[in-house]
C-alpha angles and dihedrals in degrees: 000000000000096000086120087073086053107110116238112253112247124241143168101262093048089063111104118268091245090055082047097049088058106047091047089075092062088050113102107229096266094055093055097055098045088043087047093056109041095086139011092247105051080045102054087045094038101047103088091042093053110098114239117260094245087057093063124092110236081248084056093050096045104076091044093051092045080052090062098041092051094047076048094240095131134038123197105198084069121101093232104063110088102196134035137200116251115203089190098058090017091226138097136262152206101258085245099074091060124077120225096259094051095050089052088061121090114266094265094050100036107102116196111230080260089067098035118107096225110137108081132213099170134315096280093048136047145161142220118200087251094055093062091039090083094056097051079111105053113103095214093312094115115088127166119185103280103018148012145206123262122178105217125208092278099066093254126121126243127204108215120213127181129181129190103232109165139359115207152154110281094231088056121082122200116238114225093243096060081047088056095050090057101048094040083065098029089049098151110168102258085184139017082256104033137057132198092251084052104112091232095078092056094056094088100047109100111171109227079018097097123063127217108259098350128135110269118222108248099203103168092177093060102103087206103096096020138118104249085205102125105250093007099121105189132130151213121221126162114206122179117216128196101255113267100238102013110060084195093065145066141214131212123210127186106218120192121197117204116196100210092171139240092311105238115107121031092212098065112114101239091065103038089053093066099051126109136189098219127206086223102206096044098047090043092061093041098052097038086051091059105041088060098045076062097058096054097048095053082053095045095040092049090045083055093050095049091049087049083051091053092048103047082045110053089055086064098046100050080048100057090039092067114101094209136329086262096055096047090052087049097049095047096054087047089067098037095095085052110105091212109076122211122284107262107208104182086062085059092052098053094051091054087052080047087059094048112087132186129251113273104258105241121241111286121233112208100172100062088196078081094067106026147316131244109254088218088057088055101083096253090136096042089048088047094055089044088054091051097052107034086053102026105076123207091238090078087247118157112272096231122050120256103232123062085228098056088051093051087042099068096034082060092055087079097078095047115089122315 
């Protein structure tokens, strides 16, 4: 009865434009356009004061844009939303720079290709494009565990990565089918598209054809040795070290160079070729497995060479230690009527090398889906050409519209009928 002498209650969009007007400026860009576009009213005053979309920073647009994804008013994952949240950078994209799987995630746990540790070292370290990013001005200072960054002649940047593949006497060469052997069990991926057991890497292993400690030729223009992938840059070289604690012997490394660019833009070909997406369970076993198949084998092999060492050795010595062919007649019939024959130290020998067994080969993998899939595979430069065309128009008209509005607009279309 007497509901008309109840005060209205007093709310934000019944303040006077000119009250409105004021309080907009201390506003940060994100909160304008929310506030612009919760009622007719607040739009229609606030129009002209909401800064255009072209005029906010990507920072500026991501909080707006996780807003709408969390009320559910826009939806990545469909075709016609043009940008997306990353909780990684905290900005927002082009829908391009995010794989499938990562758009289908909820706006704090999506990661743009920049974020994404894609590029592997080893299972214990990987890199996003962002991560190397902060070392584009090291010189060659930067080193991880198993490789470091080098920047060539060219102004691109190299990932170098050794490993130790077999110790022995300097006056021994390997055979390449012994090297074979090892790295069709070792058989770690050195690229998204090549693996250690790949024939390509062989190529540049001649045995007597690398010599101890000396500088190794770096041709990368030389297509042996090399991945055949278009745009993959990576490289096969074989070096051969004096051992670390025996100056008679010598070791042999497998280093593998992977030009990943000169790190500005994380569409160029040469890094995104290097990209993978990992089943990371899968290719952590696997790489820790081998890695420590490897290990054993440089112990087993070394253990060989030194038993080979001992043999061809104690002939020699029985040999020099003879007097004269005489002596050493006289002195064996002399023990002939003896019912205890003579130690025979090279039987010994070979039952020690019985004793020794070699490390238990790991489980082999033939279908590599199991452990990851090349990014480049993946469709990212198919997705970024779709983009292009399906929001660049042929007029030469700009790719985003002018008015915040007209953006939202068209982020909003999503939940109309489909």
């Amino acid at each position: 009865m007497y509901a008309f002498l109840t005060p209205p209650v007093p709310s934000l969009s019944a303040l006077p434009p000119e009250l409105l007007l004021h309080i907009i400026p201390y506003l940060p860009p994100d909160a304008q356009l929310a506030l612009s576009l919760t009622t007719k009213r607040l739009y229609h005053i606030l129009a002209d004061q909401v800064p255009k979309w072209s005029e906010i920073t990507s920072s500026e647009q991501y909080p707006f844009l996780y807003l709408l994804e969390k009320l559910k008013l826009s939806t990545p994952s469909n075709s016609n939303t043009p940008v997306a949240c990353c909780s990684g950078c905290s900005l927002t994209h082009l829908r391009y720079n995010f794989v499938d799987e990562e758009l289908a995630k909820s706006a704090d746990r999506r990661v743009c290709r920049e974020a994404t540790k894609s590029f592997w070292l080893n299972a214990d370290t990987q890199y996003s494009f962002n991560d190397l990013t902060t070392h584009r001005d090291a010189d060659r200072g930067w080193v991880s565990e198993d490789g470091h960054l080098r920047r060539n002649s060219t102004l691109s940047f190299t990932i170098f990565t050794t490993y130790k593949i077999l110790s022995l006497p300097k006056s021994t060469q390997a055979s390449r089918k012994k090297i074979a052997s090892i790295l069709h069990t070792f058989d770690l991926p050195s690229c998204p598209h090549t693996r250690l057991s790949n024939p390509l890497v062989l190529e540049g292993y001649v045995p007597n054809a690398h010599p101890v400690d000396a500088q190794p030729l770096y041709d990368t223009h030389n297509a042996a040795g090399k991945c055949r992938f278009p745009a993959c840059k990576t490289h096969f070289y074989w070096i051969t070290r004096t051992h670390a604690s025996k100056p008679d012997w010598k070791t042999l490394y497998l280093e593998i160079q992977r030009d990943i660019g000169r790190l500005v833009n994380p569409d160029a070909p040469a890094w995104l070729a290097q990209l993978i997406a990992p089943n990371t369970d899968n290719l952590t076993k696997f790489w820790n497995d081998r890695m420590q198949w490897k290990r054993q084998m440089l112990v087993y092999e070394e253990r060989k060479y030194e038993q080979e060492q001992l043999q061809q050795q104690q002939p020699r010595l029985s040999i020099s230690s003879s007097p004269s062919p005489m002596t050493y007649i006289k002195s064996t019939l002399a023990t002939l009527p003896s019912p205890q024959p003579a130690p025979n130290h090279s039987v010994d020998t070979n039952e020690g090398r019985r004793e020794e067994h070699a490390p238990t080969r790991p489980e082999p993998v033939d279908d590599e889906t199991q452990l990851f899939t090349a990014i480049w595979g993946a469709g990212i430069p198919a997705a970024h050409a779709e983009f292009r065309r399906k929001y660049k128009r042929a007029n030469r008209a700009k790719l985003w519209q002018d008015t915040v509005v007209q953006c939202v607009g068209s982020i909003l279309t999503v939940v109309g009928p489909r």
